[in-house]
FILOKE-694285 format. One record per atom (N, C-alpha, C): x, y, z; residue in three letters; atom name. Coordinates in steps of 0.1 Angstrom, whole numbers, plus 5000, padded with zeros to 4 digits. Atoms other than C-alpha are relative to their C-alpha. Example, Ala and Ser with C-alpha at 12.3 -4.5 7.8 and 13.67 -1.06 7.14 Angstrom:
2
[[5009,4988,5000],"ALA","N"],
[[5123,4955,5078],"ALA","CA"],
[[5009,5012,5000],"ALA","C"],
[[4991,4989,5000],"SER","N"],
[[5137,4989,5071],"SER","CA"],
[[4992,5011,5008],"SER","C"],
***
This chain:
86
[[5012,5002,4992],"UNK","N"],
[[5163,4857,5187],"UNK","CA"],
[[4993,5013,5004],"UNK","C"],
[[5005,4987,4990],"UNK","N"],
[[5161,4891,5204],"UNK","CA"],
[[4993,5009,4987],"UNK","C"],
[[5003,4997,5007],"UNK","N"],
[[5155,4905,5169],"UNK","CA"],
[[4986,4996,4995],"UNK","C"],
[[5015,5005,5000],"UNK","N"],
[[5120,4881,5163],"UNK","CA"],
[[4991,5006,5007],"UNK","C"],
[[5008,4995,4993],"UNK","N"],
[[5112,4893,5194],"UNK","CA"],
[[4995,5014,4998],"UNK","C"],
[[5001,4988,5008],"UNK","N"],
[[5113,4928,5182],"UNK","CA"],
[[4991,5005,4994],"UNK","C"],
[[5006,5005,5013],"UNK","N"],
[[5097,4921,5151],"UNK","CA"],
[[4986,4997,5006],"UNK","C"],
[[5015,5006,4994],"UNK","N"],
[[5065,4905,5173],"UNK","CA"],
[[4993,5011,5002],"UNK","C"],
[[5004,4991,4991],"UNK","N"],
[[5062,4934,5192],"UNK","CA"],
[[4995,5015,4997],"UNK","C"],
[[5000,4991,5012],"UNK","N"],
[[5064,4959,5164],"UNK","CA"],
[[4986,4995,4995],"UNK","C"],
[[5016,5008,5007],"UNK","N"],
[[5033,4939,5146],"UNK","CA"],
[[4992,5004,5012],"UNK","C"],
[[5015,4998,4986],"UNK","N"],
[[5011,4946,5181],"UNK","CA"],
[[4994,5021,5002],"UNK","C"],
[[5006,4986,4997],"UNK","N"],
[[5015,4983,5181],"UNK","CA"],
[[4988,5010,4990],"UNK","C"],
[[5012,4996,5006],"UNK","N"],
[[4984,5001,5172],"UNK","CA"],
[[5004,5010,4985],"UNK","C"],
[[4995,4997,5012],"UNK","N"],
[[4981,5013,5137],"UNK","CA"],
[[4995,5015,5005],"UNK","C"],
[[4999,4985,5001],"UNK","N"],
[[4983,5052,5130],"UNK","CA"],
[[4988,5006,4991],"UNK","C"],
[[5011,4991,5013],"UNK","N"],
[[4951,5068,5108],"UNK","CA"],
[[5001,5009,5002],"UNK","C"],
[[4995,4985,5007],"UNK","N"],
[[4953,5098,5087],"UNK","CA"],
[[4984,4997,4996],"UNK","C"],
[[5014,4995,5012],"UNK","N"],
[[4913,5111,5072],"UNK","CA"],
[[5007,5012,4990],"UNK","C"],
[[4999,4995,5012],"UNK","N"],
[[4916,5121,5042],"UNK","CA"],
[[4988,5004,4994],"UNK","C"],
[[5013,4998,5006],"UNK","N"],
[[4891,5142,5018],"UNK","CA"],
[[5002,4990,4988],"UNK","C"],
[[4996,4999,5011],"UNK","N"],
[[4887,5122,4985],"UNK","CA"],
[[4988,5001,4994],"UNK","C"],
[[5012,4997,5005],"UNK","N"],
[[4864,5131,4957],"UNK","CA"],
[[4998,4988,4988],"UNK","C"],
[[4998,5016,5006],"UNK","N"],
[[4846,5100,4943],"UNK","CA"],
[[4990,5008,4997],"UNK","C"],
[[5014,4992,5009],"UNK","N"],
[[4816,5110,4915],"UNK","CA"],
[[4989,4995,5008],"UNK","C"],
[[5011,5001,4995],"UNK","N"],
[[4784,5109,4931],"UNK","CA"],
[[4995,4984,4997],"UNK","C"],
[[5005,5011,5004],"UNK","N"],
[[4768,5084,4912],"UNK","CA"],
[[5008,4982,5003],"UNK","C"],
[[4999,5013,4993],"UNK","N"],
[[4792,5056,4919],"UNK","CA"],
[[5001,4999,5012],"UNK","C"],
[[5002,5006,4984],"UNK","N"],
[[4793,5064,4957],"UNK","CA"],
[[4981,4997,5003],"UNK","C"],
[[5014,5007,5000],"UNK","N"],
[[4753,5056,4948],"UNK","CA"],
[[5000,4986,4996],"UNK","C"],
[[5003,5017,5001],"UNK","N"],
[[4759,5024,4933],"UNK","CA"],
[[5011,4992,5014],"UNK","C"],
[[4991,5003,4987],"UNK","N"],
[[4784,5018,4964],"UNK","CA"],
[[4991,4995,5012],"UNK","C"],
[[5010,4998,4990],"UNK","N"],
[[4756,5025,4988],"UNK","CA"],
[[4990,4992,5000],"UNK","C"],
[[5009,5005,5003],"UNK","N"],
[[4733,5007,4971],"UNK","CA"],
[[5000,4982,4997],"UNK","C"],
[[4996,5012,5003],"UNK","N"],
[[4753,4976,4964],"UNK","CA"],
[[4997,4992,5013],"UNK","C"],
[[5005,5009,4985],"UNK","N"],
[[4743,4950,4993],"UNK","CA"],
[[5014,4997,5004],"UNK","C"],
[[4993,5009,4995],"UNK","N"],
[[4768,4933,5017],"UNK","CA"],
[[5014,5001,4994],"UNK","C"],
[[4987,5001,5010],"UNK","N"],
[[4802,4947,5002],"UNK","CA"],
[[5009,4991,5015],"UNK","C"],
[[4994,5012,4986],"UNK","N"],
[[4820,4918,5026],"UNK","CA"],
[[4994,5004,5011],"UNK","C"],
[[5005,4994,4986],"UNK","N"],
[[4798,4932,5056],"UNK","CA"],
[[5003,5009,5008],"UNK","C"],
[[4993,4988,4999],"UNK","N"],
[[4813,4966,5050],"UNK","CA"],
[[4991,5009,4998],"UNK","C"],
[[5013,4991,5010],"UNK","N"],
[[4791,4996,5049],"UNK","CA"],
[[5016,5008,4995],"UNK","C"],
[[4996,4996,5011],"UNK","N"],
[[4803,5023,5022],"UNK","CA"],
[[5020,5003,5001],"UNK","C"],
[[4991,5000,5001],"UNK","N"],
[[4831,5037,5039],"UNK","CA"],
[[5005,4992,5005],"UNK","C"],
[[4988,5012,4995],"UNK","N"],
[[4849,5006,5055],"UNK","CA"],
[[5005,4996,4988],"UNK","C"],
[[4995,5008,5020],"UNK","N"],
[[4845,4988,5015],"UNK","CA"],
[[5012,5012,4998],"UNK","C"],
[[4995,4992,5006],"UNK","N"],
[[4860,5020,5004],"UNK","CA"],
[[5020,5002,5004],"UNK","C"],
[[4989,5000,4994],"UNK","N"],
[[4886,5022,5028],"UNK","CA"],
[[5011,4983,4999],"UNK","C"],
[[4992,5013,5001],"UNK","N"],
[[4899,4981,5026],"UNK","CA"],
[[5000,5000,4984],"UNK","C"],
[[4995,5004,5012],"UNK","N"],
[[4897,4985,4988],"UNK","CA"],
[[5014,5007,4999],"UNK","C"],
[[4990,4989,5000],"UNK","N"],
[[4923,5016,4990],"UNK","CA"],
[[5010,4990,5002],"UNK","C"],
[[4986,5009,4997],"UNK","N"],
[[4947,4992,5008],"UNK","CA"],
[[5002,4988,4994],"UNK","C"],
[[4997,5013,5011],"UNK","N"],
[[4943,4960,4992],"UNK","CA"],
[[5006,5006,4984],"UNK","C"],
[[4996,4988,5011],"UNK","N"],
[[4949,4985,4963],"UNK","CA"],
[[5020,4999,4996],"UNK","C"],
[[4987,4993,4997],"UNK","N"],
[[4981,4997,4977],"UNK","CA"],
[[5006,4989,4998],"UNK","C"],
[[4994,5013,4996],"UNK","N"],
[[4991,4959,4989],"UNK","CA"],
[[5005,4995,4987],"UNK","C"],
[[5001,5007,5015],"UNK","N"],
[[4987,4944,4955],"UNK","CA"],
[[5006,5011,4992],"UNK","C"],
[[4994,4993,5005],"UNK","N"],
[[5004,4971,4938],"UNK","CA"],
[[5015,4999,5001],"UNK","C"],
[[4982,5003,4994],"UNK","N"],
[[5036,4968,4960],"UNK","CA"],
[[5002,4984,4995],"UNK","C"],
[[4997,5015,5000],"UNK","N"],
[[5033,4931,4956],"UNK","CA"],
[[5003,4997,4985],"UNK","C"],
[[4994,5003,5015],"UNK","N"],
[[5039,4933,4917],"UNK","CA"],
[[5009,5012,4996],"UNK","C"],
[[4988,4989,5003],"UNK","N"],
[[5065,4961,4920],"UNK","CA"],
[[5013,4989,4996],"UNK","C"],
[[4986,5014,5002],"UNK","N"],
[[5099,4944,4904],"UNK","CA"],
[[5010,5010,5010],"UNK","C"],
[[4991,4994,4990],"UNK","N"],
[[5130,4953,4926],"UNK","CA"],
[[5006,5010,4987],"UNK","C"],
[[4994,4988,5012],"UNK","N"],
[[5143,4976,4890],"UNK","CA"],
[[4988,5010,5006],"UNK","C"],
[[5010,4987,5004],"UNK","N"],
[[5109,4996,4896],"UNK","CA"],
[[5008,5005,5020],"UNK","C"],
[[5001,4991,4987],"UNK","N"],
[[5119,5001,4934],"UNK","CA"],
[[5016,5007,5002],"UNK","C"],
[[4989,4998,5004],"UNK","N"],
[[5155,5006,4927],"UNK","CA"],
[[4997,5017,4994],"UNK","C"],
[[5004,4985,5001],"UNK","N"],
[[5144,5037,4906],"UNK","CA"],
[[4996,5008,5007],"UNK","C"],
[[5005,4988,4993],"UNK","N"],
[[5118,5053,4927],"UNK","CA"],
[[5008,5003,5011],"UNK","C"],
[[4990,4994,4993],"UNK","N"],
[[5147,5053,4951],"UNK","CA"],
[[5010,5008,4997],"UNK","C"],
[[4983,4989,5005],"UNK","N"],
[[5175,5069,4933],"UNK","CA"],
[[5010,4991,5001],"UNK","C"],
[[4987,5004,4997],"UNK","N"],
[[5194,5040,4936],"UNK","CA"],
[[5009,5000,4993],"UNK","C"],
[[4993,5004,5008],"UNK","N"],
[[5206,5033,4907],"UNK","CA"],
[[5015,5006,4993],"UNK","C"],
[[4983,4991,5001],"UNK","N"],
[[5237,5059,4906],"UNK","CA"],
[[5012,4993,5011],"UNK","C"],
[[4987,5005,4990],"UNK","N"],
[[5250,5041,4932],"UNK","CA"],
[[5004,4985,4998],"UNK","C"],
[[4998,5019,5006],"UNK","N"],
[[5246,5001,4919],"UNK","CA"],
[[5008,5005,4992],"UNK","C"],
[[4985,4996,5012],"UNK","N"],
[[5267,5020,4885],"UNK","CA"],
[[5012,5002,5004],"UNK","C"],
[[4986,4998,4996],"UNK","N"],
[[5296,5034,4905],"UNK","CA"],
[[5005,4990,5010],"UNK","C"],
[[4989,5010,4990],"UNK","N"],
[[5304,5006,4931],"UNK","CA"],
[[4996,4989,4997],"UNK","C"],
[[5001,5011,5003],"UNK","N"],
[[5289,4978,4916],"UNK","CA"],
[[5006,5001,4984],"UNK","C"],
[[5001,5002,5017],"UNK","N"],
[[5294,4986,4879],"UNK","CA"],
[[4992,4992,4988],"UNK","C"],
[[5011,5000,5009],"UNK","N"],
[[5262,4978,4868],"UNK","CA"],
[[4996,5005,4992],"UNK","C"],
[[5005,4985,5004],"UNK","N"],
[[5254,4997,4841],"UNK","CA"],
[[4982,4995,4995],"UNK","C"],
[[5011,5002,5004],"UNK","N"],
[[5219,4981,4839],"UNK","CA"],
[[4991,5009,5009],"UNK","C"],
[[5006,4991,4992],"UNK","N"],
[[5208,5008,4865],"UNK","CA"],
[[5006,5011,4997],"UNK","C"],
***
């Protein structure tokens, strides 16, 4: 129980931003600008909630093999599990 609570309280605390430069070609931050009503975002808000839905939906079709690798795990599933599928 004490652990949900945790968990709640964790989800309330304010998020952290980082600005970043990035370099996007002129012309489509014109058709960006110029597009109407991107969800009731101007350029940079769109810009910035596509980034993360980006990110979201990327993680969300990662398989547990792909996250397995980008960890290094897989030297250690082969020696104590005897997997040799990693």
């Amino acid at each position: 129980m004490r652990e949900m609570e945790t968990a709640k309280q964790n989800d309330r605390q304010p998020i952290e931003y980082e600005t970043v430069t990035l370099k996007v070609p002129r012309i489509l931050m014109e058709f960006v600008r110029a597009t109407p009503a991107h969800y009731g975002l101007d350029s940079t808000a769109f810009l910035e909630y596509g980034l993360v839905d980006f990110i979201r939906s990327d993680l969300e079709a990662t398989t547990g093999e792909e996250l397995i690798k980008w960890n290094g795990l897989g030297p250690v599933f082969r020696e104590i599990l005897k997997d040799e599928r990693f």
